[in-house]
Structure formats: structure tokens, C-alpha cells
N, C-alpha and C positions, 0 to 999 in steps of 0.2 A: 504494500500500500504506500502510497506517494506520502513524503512528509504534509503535503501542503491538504492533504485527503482528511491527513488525522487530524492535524490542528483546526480543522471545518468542524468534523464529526467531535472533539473538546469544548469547544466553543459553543455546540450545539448543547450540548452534558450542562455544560456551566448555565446556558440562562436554565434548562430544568430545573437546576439546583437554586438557581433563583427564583425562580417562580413555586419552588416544592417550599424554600421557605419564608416567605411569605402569607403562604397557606396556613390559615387558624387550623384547618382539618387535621394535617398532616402532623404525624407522633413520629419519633424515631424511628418506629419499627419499619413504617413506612419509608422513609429515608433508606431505611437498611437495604429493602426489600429493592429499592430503586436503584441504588449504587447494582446489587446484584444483579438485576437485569442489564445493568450496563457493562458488567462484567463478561455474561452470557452472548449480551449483541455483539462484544468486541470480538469475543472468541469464535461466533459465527462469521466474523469477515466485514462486522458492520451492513448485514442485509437486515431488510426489512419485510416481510416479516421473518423472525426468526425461534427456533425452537429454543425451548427451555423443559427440564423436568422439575417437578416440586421439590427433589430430591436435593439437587445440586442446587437449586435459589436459597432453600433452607441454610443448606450449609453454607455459601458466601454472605448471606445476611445474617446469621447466627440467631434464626427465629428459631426457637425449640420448639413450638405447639404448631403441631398439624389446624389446630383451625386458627390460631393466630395467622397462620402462612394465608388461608383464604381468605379471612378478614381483608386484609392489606391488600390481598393481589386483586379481591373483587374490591375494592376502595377507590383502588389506583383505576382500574377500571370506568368506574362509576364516576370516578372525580376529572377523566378525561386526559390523565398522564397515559397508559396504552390504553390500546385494544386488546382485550385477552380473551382466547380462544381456545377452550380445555378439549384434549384430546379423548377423555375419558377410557385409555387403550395403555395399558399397564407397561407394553415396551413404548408407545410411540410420544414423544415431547409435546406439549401443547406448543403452542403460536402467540407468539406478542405481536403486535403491531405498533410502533411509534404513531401518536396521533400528531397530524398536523398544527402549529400553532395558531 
């Protein structure tokens, strides 16, 4: 990836991070939950949309509770940071979508 590619796709991270806190809604967890996804898009290649398992979000955002994890990711959902798209298929990843701002 072109240096001038990543520092587009940072700079895109950073207003998120501005705009997530600003947000009265937004708790830690959700911050956590969010960093993690941006760990996962990176690792996908920075596509859009890209998978994720609940498995591997937990562990980069260090949410211990199975429904704390759904909390946040239908949150983050709901409050218009992704799109999220559960695969309900035990090998296959769900799908984040970055929403447009």
C-alpha cells in the first residue's frame, strides 16, 4: 500500500475518533470495540466491506462478555459508525461496512 494511501485511510481513523468522542453515547467499550475494527479493516487491506469474527474483535478490544460485545457492535450500528452484517454461520466472518460521513 502507497504511503500516501495510509496516511488518507489515518486521517480518515482520526476524524472517527473525533466524532466517537464527542459523542455523549459513546462509553469506552465502544471506543475499544472501534479501535478493533480498525485493526481488522487494516489487516483486511483497508477494503470495504470487510470481515470480522466476534472472536478476534473481543480479543483486540479486551470486551470479556459475549453480550457486552453485541451491545457495542449493534450500538455502533445503530448510532451510524458501521454497517454491520452478522453472518450467523459459525466458520464464516460477519461484514462491517464503513458508513459514509
Amino acid at each position: 500500500m502507497r504511503i500516501v494511501s495510509l496516511q488518507i485511510k489515518m486521517a480518515e481513523y482520526g476524524k472517527w475518533l473525533g466524532k466517537i468522542g464527542s459523542d455523549s453515547r459513546m462509553m469506552s467499550t465502544h471506543v475499544s470495540l472501534f479501535a478493533a475494527l480498525f485493526v481488522c479493516w487494516q489487516h483486511g487491506g483497508f477494503n470495504s466491506p470487510f470481515a470480522v469474527t466476534r472472536r478476534k474483535l473481543m480479543a483486540h478490544s479486551r470486551i470479556a462478555s459475549i453480550a457486552t460485545y453485541h451491545k457495542c457492535i449493534r450500538e455502533l450500528d445503530e448510532f451510524g459508525y458501521i454497517h454491520y452484517k452478522p453472518s450467523y454461520h459459525p466458520k464464516l466472518g460477519s461484514l462491517v461496512y464503513w458508513t459514509a460521513e
